[in-house]
C-alpha positions in Angstrom: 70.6 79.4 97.4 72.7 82.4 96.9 76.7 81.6 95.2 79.8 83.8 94.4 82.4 81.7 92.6 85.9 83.3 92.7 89.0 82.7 90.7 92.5 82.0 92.5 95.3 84.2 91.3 97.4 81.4 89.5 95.9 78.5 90.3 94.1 76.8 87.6 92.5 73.7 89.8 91.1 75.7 92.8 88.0 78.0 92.9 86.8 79.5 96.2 83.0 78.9 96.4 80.7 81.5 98.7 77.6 79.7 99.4 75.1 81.8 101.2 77.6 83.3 104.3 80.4 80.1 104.1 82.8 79.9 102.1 84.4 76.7 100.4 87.5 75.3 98.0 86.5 73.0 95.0 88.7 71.0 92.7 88.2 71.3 89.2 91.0 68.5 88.7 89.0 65.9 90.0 88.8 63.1 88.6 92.0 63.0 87.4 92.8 61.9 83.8 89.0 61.8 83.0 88.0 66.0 83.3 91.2 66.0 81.4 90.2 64.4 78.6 86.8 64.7 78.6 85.8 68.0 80.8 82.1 67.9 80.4 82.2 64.4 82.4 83.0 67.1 85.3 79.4 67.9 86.3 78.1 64.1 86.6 80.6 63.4 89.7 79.3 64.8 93.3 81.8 66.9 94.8 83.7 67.2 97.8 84.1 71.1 99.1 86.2 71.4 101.6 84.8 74.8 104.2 87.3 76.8 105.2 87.0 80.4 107.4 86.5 83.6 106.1 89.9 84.5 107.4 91.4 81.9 105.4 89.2 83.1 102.3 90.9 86.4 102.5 94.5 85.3 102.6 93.7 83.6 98.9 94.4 86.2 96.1 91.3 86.1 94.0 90.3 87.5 90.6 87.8 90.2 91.2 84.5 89.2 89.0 83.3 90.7 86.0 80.6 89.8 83.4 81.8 88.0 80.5 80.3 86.7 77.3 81.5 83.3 77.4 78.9 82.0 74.9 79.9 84.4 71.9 83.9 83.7 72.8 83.5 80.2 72.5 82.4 80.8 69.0 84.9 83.2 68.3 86.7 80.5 68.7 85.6 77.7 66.7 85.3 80.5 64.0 88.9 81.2 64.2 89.9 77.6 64.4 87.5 77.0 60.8 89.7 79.8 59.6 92.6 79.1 60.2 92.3 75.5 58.7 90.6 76.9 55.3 94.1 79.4 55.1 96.5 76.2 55.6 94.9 74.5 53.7 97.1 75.1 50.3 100.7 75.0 51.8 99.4 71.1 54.0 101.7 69.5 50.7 104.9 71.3 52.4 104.4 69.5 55.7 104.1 66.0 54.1 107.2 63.8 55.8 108.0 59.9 54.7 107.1 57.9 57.7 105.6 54.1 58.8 101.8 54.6 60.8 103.8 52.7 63.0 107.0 55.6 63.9 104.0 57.8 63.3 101.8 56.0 66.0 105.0 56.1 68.4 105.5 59.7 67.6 101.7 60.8 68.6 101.9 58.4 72.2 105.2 59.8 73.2 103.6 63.6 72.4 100.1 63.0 74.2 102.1 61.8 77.0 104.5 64.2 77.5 101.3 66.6 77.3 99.6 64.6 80.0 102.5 64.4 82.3 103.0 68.1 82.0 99.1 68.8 82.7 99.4 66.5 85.9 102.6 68.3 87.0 100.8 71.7 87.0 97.7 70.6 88.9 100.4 68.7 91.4 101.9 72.4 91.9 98.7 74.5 92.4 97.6 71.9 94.9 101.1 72.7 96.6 100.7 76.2 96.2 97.3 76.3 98.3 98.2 74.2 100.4 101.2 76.4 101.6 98.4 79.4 102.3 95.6 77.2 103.4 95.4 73.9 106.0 92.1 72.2 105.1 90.1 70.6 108.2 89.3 68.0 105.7 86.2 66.8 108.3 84.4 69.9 107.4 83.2 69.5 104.0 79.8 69.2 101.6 79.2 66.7 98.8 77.8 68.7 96.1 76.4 68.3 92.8 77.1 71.6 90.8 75.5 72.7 87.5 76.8 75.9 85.7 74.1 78.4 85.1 71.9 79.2 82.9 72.5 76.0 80.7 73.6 77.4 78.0 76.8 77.8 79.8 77.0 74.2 79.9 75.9 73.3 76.8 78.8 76.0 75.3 81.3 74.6 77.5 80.5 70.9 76.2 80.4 72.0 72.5 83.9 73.3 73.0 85.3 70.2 74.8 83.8 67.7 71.7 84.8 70.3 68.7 88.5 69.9 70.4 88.1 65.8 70.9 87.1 65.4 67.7 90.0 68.1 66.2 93.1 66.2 68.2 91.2 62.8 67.2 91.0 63.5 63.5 94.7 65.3 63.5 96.1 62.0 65.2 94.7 60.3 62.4 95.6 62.4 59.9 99.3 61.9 61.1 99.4 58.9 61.5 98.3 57.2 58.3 99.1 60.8 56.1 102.3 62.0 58.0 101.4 65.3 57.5 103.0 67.5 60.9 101.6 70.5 60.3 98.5 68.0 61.0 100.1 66.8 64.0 101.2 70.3 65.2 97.3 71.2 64.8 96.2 67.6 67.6 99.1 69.0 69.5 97.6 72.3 69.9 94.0 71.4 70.4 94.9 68.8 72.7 96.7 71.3 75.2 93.7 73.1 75.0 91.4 70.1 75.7 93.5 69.2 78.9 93.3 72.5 80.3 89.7 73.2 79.1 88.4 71.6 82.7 89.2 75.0 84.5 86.3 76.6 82.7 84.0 74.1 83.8 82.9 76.2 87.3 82.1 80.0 85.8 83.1 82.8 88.1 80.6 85.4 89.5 77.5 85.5 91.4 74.9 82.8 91.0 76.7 81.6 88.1 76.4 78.1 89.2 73.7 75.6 91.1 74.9 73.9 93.4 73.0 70.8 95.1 73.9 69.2 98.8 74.2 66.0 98.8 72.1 64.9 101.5 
């Protein structure tokens, strides 16, 4: 089964599928709070494309596709992340603040959850946003199970999402009990990245991805 996966100028939760000579839109948002968190949960729930016409394809700004080493940025970036923790390392004593795990606790739910809220609010806009270009005949649709490919994709994709759990999980911790906030600064960080990670979860290209109807 020949695919093309297309990204959507500015749109982070839409991807425009072309699966042999239809085309398709897929949320990457879906479930909510749960592909947030944990991304690689993404590929276990069927999905719901919606078809749409190759008209409507063409009115959708998309990124055009290009080959890209995904594997060896990935570790780029967990080699950078090391890195930068081994630098900081020496000047963590500066950062050190007098504060109760309990104010400390307060602090870390108050920040994930203006993180979260912020997250939702984007996907809320993009749907917006296509929906101002697009009206979805929400009868016309496949149930899919989609797998990126080759595997090593997916396994790359999941190392990333648990190096950056276990990074905000550890640096909540570290807060919390140390009061450290350059610590804090760090989960911060690495937990935007987590909550955004999900649009990376459907690679772009041609036969990037296999893709199963749901009979």
């Amino acid at each position: 089964m020949n695919t093309e996966v297309f990204l959507i100028l500015k749109n982070f939760r839409y991807q425009l599928i072309k699966l042999e000579n239809s085309f398709y839109i897929i949320d990457k948002d879906k479930p909510y709070l749960l592909v947030f968190l944990f991304p690689f949960l993404y590929w276990i729930f069927p999905k719901r494309v919606v078809q749409i016409s190759e008209e409507s394809a063409n009115l959708l700004q998309t990124i055009p596709n290009k080959d890209t080493k995904a594997g060896k940025i990935n570790l780029f970036a967990v080699g950078i992340s090391m890195t930068i923790v081994n630098l900081t390392e020496p000047i963590l004593d500066y950062f050190y603040i007098p504060i109760s795990p309990l104010i400390a606790s307060m602090i870390v739910i108050l920040s994930s959850a203006t993180l979260l809220y912020f997250r939702f609010l984007i996907s809320i806009r993009n749907k917006r946003s296509i929906q101002r270009k697009l009206h979805f005949n929400n009868t016309n649709y496949l149930k899919i199970w989609l797998f990126p490919r080759p595997l090593k994709k997916m396994i790359s994709i999941t190392f990333m999402s648990l190096f950056a759990v276990v990074v905000v999980a550890i640096a909540m911790y570290g807060f919390i009990f140390y009061g450290n906030a350059f610590i804090l600064l760090c989960g911060i960080l690495f937990q935007f990245m987590l909550l955004i990670f999900n649009i990376s979860t459907i690679p772009h290209g041609k036969n990037t991805v296999k893709i199963i109807v749901k009979s």
